[in-house]
Backbone as JSON, one array per atom type, in Angstrom:
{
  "sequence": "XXXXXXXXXXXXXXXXXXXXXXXXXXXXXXXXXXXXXXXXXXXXXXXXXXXXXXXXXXXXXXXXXXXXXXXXXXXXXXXXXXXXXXXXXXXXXXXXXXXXXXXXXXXXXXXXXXXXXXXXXXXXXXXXXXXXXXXXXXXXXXXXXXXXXXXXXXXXXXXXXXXXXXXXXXXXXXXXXXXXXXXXXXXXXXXXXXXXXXXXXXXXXXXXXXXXXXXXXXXXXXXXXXXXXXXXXXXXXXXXXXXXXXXXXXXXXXXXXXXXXXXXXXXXXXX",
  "N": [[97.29, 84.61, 102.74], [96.58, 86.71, 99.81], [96.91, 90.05, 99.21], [95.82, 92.68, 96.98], [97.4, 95.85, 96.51], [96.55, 99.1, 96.14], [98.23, 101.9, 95.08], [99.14, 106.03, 95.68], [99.06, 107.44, 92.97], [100.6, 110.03, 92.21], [100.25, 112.02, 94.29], [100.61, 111.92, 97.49], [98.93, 111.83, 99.28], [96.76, 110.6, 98.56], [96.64, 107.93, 99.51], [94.88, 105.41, 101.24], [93.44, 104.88, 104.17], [93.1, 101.8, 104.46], [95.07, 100.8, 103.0], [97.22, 101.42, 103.76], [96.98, 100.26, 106.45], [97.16, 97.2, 105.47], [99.85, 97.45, 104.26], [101.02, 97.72, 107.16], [100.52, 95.69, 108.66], [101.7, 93.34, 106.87], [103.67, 90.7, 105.82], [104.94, 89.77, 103.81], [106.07, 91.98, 101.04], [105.38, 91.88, 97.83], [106.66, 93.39, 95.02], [107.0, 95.73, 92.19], [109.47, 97.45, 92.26], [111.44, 97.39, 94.44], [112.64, 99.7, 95.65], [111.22, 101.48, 95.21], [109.07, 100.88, 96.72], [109.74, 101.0, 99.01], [110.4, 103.46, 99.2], [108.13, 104.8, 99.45], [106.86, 103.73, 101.75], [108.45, 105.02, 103.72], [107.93, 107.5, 103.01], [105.51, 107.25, 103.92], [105.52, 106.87, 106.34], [107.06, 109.01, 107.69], [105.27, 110.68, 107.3], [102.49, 109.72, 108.14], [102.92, 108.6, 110.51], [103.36, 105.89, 110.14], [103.41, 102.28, 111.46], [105.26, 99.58, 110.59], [105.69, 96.0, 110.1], [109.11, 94.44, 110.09], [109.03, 93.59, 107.05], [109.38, 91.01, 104.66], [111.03, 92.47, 101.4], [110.27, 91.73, 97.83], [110.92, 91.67, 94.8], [108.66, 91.67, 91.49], [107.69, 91.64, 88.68], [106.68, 92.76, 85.52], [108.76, 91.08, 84.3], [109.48, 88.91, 84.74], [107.23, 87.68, 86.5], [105.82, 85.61, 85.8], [108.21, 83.33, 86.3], [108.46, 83.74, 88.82], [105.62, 82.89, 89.88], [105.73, 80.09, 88.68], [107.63, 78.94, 90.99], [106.48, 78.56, 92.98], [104.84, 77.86, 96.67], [102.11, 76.54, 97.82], [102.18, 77.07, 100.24], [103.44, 79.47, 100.54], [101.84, 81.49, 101.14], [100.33, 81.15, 102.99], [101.07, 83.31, 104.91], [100.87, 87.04, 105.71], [100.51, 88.3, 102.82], [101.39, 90.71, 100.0], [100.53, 93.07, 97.07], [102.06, 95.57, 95.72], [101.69, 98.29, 93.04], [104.38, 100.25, 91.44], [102.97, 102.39, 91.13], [99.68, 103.13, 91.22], [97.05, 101.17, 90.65], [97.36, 97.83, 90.88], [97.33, 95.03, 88.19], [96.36, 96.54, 86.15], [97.64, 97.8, 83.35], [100.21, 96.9, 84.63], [101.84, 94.36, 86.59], [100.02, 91.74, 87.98], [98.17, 90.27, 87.84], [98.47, 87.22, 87.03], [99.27, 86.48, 89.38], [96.65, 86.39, 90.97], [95.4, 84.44, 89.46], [96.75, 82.82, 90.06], [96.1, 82.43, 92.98], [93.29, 81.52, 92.83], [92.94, 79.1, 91.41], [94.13, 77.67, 93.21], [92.72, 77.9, 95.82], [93.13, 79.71, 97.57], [92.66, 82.66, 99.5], [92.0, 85.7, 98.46], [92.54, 89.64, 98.63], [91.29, 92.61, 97.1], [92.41, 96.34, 96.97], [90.38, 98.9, 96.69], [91.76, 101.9, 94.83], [93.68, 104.44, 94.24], [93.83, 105.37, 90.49], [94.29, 105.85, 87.51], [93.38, 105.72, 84.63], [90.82, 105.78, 85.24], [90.3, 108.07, 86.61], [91.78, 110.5, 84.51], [89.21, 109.54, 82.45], [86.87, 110.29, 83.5], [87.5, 113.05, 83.7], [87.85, 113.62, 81.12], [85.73, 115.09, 80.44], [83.76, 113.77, 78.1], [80.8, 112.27, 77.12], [79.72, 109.75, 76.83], [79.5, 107.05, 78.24], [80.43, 104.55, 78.14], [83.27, 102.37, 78.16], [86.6, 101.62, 76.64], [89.87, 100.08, 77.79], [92.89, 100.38, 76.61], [95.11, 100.58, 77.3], [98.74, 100.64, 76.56], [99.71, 101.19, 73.35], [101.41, 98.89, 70.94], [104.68, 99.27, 70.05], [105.77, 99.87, 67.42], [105.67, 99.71, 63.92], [103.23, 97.45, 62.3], [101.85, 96.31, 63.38], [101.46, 98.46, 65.8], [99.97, 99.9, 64.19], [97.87, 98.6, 63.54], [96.18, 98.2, 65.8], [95.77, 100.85, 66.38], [93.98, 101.7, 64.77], [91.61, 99.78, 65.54], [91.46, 101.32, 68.07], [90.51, 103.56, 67.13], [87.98, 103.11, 65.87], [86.0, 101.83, 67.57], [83.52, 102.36, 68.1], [83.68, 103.43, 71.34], [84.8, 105.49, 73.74], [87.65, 105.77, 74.27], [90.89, 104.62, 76.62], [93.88, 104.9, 76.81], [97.3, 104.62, 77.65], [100.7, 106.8, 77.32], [104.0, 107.43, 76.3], [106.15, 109.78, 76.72], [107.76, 110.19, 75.06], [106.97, 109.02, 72.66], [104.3, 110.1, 72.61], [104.39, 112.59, 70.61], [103.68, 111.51, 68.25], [101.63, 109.78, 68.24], [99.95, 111.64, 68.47], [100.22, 112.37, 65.99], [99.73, 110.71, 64.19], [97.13, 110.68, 65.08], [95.89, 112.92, 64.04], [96.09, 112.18, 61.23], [94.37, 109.94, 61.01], [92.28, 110.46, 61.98], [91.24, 113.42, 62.1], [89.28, 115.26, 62.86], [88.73, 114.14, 65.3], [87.53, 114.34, 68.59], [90.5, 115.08, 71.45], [91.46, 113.72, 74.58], [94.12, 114.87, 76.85], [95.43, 114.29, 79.29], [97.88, 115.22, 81.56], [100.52, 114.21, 84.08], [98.71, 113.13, 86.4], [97.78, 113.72, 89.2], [99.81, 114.63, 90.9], [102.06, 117.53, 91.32], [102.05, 119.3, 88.68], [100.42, 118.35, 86.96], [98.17, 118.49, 84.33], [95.44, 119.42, 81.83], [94.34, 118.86, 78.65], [92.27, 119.36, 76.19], [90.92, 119.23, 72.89], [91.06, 118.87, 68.95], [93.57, 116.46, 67.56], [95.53, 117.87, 65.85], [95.37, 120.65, 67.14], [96.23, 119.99, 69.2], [98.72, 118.71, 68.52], [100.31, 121.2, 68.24], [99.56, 123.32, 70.52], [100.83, 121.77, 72.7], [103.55, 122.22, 74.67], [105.96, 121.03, 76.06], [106.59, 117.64, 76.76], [107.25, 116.23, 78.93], [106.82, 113.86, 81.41], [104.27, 111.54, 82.32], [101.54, 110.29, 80.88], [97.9, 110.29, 79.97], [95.41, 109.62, 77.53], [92.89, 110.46, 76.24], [90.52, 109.3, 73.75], [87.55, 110.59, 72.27], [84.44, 108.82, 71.4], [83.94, 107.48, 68.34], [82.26, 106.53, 65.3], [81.86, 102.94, 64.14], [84.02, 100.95, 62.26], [83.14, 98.65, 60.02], [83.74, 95.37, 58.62], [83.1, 94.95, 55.26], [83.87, 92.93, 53.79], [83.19, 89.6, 52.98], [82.79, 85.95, 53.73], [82.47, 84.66, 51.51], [83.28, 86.32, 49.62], [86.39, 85.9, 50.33], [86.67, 83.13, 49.68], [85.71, 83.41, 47.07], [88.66, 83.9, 46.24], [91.7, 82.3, 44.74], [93.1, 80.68, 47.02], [95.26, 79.3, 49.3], [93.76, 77.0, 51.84], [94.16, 76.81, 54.37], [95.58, 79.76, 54.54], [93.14, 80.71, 53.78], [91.61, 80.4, 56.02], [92.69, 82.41, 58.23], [91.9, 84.55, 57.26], [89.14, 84.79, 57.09], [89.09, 84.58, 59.94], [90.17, 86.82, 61.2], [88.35, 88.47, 60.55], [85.87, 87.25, 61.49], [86.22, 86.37, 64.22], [86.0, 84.14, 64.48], [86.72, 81.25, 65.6], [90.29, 79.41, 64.8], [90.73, 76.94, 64.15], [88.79, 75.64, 64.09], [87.53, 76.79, 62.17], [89.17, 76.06, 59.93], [88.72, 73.68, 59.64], [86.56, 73.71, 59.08], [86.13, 74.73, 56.31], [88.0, 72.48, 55.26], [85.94, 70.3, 55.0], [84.32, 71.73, 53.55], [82.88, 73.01, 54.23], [80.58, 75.97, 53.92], [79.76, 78.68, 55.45]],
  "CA": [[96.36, 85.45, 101.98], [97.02, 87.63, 98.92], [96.06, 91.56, 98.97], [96.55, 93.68, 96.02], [97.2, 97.51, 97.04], [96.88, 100.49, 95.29], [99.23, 103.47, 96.31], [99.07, 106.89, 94.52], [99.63, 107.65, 91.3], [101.11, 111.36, 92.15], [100.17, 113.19, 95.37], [100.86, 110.81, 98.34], [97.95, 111.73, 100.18], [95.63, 109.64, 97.84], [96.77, 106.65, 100.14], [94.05, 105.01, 101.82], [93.84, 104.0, 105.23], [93.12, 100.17, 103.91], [95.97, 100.42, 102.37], [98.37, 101.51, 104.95], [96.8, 98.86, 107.42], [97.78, 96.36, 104.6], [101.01, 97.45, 104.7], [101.41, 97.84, 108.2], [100.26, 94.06, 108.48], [102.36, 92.46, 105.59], [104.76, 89.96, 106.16], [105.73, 89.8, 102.65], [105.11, 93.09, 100.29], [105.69, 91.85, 96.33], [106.41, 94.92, 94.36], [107.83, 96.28, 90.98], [110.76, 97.74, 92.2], [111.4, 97.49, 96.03], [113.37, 100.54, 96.31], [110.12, 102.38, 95.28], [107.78, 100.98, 97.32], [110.58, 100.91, 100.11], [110.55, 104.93, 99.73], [106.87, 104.91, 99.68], [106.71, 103.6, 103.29], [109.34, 105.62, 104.54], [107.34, 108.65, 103.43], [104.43, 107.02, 104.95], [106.21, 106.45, 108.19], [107.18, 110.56, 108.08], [103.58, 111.58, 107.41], [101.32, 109.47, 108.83], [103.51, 108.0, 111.49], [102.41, 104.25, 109.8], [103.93, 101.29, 111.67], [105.34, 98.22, 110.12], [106.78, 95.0, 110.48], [110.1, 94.4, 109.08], [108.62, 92.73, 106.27], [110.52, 90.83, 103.41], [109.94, 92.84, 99.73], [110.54, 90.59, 96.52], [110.97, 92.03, 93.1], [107.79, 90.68, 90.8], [107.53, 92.43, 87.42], [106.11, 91.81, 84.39], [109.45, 90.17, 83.12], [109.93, 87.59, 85.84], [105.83, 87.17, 87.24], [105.91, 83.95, 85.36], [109.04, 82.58, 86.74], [107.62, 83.76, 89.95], [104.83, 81.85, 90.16], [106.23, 78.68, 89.0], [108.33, 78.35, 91.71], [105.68, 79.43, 94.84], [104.6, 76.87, 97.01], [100.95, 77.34, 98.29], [102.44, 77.58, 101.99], [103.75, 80.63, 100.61], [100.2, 82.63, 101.53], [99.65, 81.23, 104.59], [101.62, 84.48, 105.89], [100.44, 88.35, 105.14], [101.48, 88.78, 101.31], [100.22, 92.13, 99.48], [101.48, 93.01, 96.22], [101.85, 96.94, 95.25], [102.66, 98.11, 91.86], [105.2, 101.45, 91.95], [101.98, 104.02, 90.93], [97.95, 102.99, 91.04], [96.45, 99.74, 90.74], [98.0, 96.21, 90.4], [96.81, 94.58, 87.21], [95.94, 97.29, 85.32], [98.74, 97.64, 82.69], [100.55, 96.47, 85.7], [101.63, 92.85, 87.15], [99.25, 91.52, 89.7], [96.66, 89.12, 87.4], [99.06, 85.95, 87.39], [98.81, 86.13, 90.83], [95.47, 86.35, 91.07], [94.79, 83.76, 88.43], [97.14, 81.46, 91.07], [95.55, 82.04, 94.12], [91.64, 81.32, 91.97], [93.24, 77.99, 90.63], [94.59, 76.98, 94.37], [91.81, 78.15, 96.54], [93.9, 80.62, 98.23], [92.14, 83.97, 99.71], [92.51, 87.16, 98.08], [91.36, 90.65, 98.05], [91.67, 93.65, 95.97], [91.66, 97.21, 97.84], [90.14, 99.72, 95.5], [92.15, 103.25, 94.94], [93.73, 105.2, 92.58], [93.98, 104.54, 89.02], [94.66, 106.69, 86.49], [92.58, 105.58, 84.11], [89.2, 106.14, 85.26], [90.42, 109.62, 87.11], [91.29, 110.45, 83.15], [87.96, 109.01, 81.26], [85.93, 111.24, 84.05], [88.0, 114.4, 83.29], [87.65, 114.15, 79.66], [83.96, 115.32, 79.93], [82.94, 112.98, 76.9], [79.75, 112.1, 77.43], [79.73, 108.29, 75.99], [79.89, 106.37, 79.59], [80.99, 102.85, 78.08], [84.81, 102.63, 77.13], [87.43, 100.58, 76.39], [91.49, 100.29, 78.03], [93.84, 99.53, 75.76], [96.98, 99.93, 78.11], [99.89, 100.94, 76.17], [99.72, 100.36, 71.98], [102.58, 98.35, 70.52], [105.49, 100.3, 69.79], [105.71, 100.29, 66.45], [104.91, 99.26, 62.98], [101.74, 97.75, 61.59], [100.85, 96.23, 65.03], [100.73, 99.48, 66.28], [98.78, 100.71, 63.46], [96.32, 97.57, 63.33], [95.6, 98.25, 67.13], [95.31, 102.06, 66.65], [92.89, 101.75, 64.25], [91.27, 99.23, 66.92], [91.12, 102.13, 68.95], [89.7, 104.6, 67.25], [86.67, 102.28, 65.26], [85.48, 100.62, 67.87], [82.45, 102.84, 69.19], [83.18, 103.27, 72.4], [85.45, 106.7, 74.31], [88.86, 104.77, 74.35], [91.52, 105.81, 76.87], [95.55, 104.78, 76.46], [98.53, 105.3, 77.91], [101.23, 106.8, 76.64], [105.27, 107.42, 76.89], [106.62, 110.98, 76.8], [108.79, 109.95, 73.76], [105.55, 108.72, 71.52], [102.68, 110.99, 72.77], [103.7, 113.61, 69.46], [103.89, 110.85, 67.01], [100.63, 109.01, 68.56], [98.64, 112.55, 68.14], [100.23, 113.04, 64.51], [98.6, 109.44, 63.5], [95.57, 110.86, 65.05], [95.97, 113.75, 63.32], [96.01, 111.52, 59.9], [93.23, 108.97, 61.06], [90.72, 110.83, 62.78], [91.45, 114.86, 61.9], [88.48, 116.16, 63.59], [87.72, 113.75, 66.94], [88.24, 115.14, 69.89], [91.58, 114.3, 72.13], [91.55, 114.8, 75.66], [94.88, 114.69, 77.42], [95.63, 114.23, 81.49], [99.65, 114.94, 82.28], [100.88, 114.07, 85.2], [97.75, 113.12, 87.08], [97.51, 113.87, 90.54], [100.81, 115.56, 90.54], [102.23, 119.05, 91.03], [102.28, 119.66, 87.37], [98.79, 118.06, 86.97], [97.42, 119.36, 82.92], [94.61, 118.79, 81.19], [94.28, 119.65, 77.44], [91.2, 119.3, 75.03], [91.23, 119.54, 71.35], [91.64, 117.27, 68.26], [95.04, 116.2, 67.68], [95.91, 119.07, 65.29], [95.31, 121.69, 68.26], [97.29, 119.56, 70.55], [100.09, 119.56, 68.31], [100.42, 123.39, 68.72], [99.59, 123.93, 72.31], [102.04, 121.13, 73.56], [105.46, 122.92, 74.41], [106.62, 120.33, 76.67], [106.26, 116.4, 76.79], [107.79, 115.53, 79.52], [105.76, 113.11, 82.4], [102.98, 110.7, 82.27], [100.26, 110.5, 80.11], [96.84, 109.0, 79.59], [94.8, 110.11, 76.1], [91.3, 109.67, 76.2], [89.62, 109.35, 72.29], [86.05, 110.8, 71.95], [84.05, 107.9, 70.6], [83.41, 107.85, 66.89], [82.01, 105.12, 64.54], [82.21, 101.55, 64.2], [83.99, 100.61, 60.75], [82.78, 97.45, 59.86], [83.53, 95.12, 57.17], [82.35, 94.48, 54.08], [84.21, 91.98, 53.28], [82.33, 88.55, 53.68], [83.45, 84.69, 54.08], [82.51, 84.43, 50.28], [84.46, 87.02, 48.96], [87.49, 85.6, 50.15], [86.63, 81.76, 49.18], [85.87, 83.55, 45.51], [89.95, 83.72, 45.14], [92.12, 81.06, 44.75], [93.93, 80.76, 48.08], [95.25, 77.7, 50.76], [92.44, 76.61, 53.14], [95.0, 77.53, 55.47], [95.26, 81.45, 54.52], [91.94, 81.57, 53.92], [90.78, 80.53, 57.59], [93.32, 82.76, 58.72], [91.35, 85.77, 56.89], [88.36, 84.74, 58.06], [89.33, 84.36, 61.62], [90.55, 88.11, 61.51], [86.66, 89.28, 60.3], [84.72, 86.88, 62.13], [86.83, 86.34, 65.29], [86.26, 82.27, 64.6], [88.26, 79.81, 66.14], [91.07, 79.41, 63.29], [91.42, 75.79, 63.89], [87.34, 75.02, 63.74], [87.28, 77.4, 60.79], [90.15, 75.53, 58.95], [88.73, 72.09, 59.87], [84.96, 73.46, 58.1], [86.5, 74.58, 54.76], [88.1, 71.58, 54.58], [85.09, 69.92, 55.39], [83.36, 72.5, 52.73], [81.01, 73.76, 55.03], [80.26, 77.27, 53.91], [78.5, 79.53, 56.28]],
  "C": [[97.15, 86.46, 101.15], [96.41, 89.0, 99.07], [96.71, 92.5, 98.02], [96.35, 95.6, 96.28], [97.52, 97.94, 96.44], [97.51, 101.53, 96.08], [99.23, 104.4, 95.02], [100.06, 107.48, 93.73], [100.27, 109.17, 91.14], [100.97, 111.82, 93.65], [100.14, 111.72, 96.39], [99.71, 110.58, 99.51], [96.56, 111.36, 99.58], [95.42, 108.32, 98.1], [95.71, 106.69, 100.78], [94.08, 104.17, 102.81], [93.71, 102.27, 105.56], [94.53, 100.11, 104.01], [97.54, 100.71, 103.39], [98.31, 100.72, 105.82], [97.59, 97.34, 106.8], [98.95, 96.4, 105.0], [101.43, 97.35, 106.19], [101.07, 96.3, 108.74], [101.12, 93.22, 107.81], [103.98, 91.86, 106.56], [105.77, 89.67, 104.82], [105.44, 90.77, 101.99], [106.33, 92.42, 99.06], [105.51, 93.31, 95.61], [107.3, 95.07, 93.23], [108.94, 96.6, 91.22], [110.85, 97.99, 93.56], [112.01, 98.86, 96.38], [112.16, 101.73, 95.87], [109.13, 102.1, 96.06], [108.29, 100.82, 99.21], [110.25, 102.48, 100.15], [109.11, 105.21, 100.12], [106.58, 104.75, 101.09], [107.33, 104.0, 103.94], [108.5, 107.39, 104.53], [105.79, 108.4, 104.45], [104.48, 107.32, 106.37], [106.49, 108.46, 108.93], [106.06, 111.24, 108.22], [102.47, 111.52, 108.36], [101.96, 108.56, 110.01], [103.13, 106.17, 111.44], [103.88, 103.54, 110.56], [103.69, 100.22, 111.31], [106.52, 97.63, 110.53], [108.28, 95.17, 110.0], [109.82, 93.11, 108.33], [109.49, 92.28, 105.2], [110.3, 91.73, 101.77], [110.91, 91.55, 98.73], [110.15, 91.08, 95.62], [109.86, 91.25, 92.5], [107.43, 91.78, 90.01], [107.07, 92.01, 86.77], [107.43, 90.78, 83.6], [109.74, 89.13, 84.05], [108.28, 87.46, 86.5], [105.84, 86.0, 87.22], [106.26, 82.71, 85.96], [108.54, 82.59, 87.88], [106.75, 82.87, 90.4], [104.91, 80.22, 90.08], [106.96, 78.24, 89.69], [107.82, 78.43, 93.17], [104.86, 78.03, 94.88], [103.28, 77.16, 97.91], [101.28, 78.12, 99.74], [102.81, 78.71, 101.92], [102.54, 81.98, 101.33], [99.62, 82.37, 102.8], [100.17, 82.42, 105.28], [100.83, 85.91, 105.01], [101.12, 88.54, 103.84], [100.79, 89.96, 100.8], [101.68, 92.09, 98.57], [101.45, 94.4, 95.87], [102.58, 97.44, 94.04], [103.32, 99.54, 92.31], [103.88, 102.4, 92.08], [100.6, 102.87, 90.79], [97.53, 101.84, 91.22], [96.79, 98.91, 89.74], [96.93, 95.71, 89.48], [96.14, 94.99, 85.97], [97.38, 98.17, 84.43], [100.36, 97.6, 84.1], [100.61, 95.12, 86.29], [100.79, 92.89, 88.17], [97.99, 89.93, 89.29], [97.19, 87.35, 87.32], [98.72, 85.58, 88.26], [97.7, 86.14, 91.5], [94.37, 85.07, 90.45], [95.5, 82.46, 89.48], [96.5, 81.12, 92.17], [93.79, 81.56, 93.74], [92.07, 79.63, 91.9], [93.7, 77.19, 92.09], [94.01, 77.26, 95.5], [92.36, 79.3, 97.86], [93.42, 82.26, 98.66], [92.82, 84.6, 99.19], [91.79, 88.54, 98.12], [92.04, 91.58, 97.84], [91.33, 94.99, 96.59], [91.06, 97.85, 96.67], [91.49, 101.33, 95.72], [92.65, 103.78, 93.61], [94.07, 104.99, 91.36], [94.08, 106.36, 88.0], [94.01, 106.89, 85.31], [91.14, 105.68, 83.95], [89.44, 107.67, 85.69], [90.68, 110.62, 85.54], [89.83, 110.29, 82.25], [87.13, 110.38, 82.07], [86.18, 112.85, 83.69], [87.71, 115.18, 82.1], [86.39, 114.89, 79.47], [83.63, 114.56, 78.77], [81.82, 112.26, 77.01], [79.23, 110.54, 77.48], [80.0, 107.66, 77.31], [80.21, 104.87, 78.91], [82.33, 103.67, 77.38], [86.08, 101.81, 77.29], [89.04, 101.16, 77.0], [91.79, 100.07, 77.34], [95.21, 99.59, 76.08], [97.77, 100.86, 76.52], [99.88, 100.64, 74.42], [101.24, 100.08, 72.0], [103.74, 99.67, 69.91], [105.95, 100.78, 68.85], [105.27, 99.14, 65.36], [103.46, 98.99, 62.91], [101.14, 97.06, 63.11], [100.24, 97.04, 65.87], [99.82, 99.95, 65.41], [97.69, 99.92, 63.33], [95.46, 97.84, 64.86], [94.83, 99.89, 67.48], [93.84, 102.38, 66.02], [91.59, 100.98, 64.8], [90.52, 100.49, 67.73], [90.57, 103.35, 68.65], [88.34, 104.35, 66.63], [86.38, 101.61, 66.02], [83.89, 100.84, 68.58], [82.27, 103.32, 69.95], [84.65, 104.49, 72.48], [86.37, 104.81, 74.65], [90.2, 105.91, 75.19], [93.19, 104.69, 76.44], [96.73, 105.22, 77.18], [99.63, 105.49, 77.16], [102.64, 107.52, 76.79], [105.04, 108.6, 76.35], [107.09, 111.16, 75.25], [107.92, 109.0, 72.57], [104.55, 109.56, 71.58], [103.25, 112.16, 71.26], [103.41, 112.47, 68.24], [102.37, 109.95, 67.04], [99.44, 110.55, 68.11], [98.89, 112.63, 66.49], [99.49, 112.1, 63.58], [97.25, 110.01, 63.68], [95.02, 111.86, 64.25], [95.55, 113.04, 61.68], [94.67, 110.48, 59.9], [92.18, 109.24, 61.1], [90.68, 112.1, 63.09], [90.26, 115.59, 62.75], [87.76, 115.35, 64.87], [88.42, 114.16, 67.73], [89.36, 114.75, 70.87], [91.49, 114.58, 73.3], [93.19, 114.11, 76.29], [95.4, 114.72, 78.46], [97.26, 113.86, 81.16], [99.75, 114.8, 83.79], [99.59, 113.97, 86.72], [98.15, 112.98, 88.94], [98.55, 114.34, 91.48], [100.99, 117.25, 90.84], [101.41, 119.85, 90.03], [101.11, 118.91, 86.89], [98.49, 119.08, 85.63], [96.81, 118.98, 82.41], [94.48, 119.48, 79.83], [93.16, 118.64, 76.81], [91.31, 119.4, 73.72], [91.62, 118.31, 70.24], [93.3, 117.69, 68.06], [95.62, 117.55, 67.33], [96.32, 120.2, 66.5], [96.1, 121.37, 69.22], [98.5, 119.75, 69.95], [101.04, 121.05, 68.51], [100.69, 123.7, 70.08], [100.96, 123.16, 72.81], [103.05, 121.99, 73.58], [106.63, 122.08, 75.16], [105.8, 118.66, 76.82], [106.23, 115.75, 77.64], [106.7, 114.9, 80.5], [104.78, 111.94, 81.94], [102.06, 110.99, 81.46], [99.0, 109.81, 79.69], [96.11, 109.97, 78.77], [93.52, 109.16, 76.14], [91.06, 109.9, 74.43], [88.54, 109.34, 72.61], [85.79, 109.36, 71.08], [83.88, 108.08, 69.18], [82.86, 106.22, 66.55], [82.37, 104.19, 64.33], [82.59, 101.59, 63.03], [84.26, 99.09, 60.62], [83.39, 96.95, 58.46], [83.14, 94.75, 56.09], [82.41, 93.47, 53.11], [83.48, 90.72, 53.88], [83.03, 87.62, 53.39], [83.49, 84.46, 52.13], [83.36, 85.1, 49.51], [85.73, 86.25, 48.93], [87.57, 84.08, 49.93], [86.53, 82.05, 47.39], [87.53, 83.35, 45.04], [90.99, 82.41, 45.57], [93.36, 80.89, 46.0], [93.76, 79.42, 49.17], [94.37, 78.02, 51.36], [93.01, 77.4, 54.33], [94.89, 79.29, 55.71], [93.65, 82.02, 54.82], [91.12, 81.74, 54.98], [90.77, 81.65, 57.76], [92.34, 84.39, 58.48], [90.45, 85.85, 57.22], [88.32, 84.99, 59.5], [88.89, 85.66, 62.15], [89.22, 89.04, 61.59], [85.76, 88.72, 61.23], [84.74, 86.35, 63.69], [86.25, 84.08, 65.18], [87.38, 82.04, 64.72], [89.11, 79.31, 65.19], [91.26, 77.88, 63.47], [89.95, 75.02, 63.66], [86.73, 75.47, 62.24], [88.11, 76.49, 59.56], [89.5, 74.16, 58.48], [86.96, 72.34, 58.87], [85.5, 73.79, 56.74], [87.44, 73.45, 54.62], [87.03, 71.02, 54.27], [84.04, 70.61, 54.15], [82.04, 72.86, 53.25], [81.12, 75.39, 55.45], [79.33, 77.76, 55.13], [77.91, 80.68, 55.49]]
}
C-alpha cells in the first residue's frame, strides 16, 4: 500500500497524529530529500517520543519520479510505502501524482492523509472574498512563457494564488505593477513559521513596504476580469496563412484539438 503524508510547512507541531502513525508504520518512506525527512523524524522522536521501524528512505523527486516508476515492480507495495514531500502536501507543486497515477493503473491501494498546505492556509488569509480559485504552482521562469501564463493568471476570473522564489517575488510584483496597477496583492511569508508575514496592497504598495525578501512565498491575486477574445476562426482564415499555422492559432483561442482542427480546414469545414 501507498500513503501520501503531509508534514508541516513551518512550525512542527502542525504534524498530525495520522501522520506520525504512518510513519511509525512505514517500511519504506519515499521522500525529496532523505536527509530532510530523516531530520523530521528525529525531531519527531525528541518531541513526541514517535517510534519507528528502521525503515528504508529512497530519494524520489521531480527529476528522477519517472525513472522511478519505470523500474517498480508491483510487489514493491505489498510492504508499508508512504511518500512525504520535504514541506506540505505531496502532489501539490510537489512529486507524488506519478505515483498515484501507478498505483490507479495497477490496482494497488492508496490513501492520501490530509494536512498542511500552504496554499489554501494563504487563499483563506487573503480575505478576498471570491471563494473559487485557481493554483498555478510556480510561473515559468522567464520570458514570454512566463508572461503568456502571467497574463493567464491575472484574466482568468477567478482569486489566483502562486508560488514564488525569494529571488523573483520583486520582479513578479513589478509585472503586476505594469499589468494590473490597481488589483489587490496579498502576500503570506514564511507561513507557519517564526517569521510568519502577511502583507496586503496592490503591487505598487508592496514594492515600498518590502525591506526584506528573504523565505517562502505564496501571492494570492484578487480576482479581476475575464479578457476574452475577439478574435474569431474567420478572422484568421481571412489572411493568407498554412493550414498548419492557422490550426495552430485557432487551437490557442478555441482550445481545439490541433490535429482535428488541422484535419477540418483541410477538409474546409468552417465552423
Amino acid at each position: 500500500m501507498l500513503t501520501l503524508v503531509p508534514t508541516p510547512i513551518g512550525n512542527i507541531a502542525d504534524i498530525s497524529l495520522r501522520a506520525m502513525e504512518a510513519f511509525s508504520n512505514a517500511d519504506i518512506i519515499l521522500c525529496e530529500d532523505t536527509r530532510v525527512t530523516k531530520k523530521l523524524i528525529m525531531l519527531l522522536k525528541e518531541r513526541y517520543s514517535l517510534h519507528v521501524k528502521e525503515p528504508r528512505f529512497i530519494s524520489v523527486h521531480s527529476h528522477n519520479e519517472k525513472a522511478f516508476i519505470e523500474k517498480l515492480d508491483i510487489s514493491f507495495f505489498n510492504q508499508n510505502v508512504i511518500y512525504a514531500s520535504d514541506a506540505g502536501m505531496p502532489g501539490i507543486s510537489d512529486p507524488a501524482q506519478e505515483l498515484i497515477e501507478y498505483c490507479i493503473q495497477n490496482c494497488i491501494d492508496y490513501d492520501v492523509l490530509p494536512g498542511a498546505n500552504a496554499v489554501l492556509t494563504a487563499f483563506v488569509a487573503s480575505g478576498f472574498v471570491k471563494t473559487q480559485m485557481l493554483f498555478y504552482g510556480f510561473l515559468p521562469h522567464r520570458g514570454g512563457e512566463r508572461n503568456a501564463a502571467l497574463q493567464e493568471a491575472l484574466f482568468n476570473g477567478y482569486t489566483t494564488v502562486l508560488y514564488e522564489s525569494p529571488h523573483r517575488l520583486m520582479k513578479l510584483l513589478e509585472a503586476l505593477h505594469v499589468n494590473a496597477p490597481k488589483r489587490k496583492i496579498f502576500l503570506a511569508k514564511e507561513i507557519s513559521k517564526k517569521y510568519q508575514t502577511f502583507y496586503r496592497g496592490v503591487a505598487q504598495e508592496l514594492i515600498q513596504e518590502l525591506d526584506t525578501i528573504k523565505g517562502e512565498w505564496v501571492v494570492v491575486i484578487q480576482a479581476g476580469k475575464v479578457h476574452k477574445s475577439t478574435i474569431s476562426e474567420a478572422d484568421i482564415l481571412a489572411f493568407d496563412l498554412p493550414k498548419k499555422v492557422a490550426s495552430k492559432l485557432i487551437c490557442k483561442i478555441t482550445g481545439e484539438n490541433p490535429k482535428a482542427c488541422y484535419n477540418r480546414l483541410i477538409n474546409n469545414e468552417i465552423k
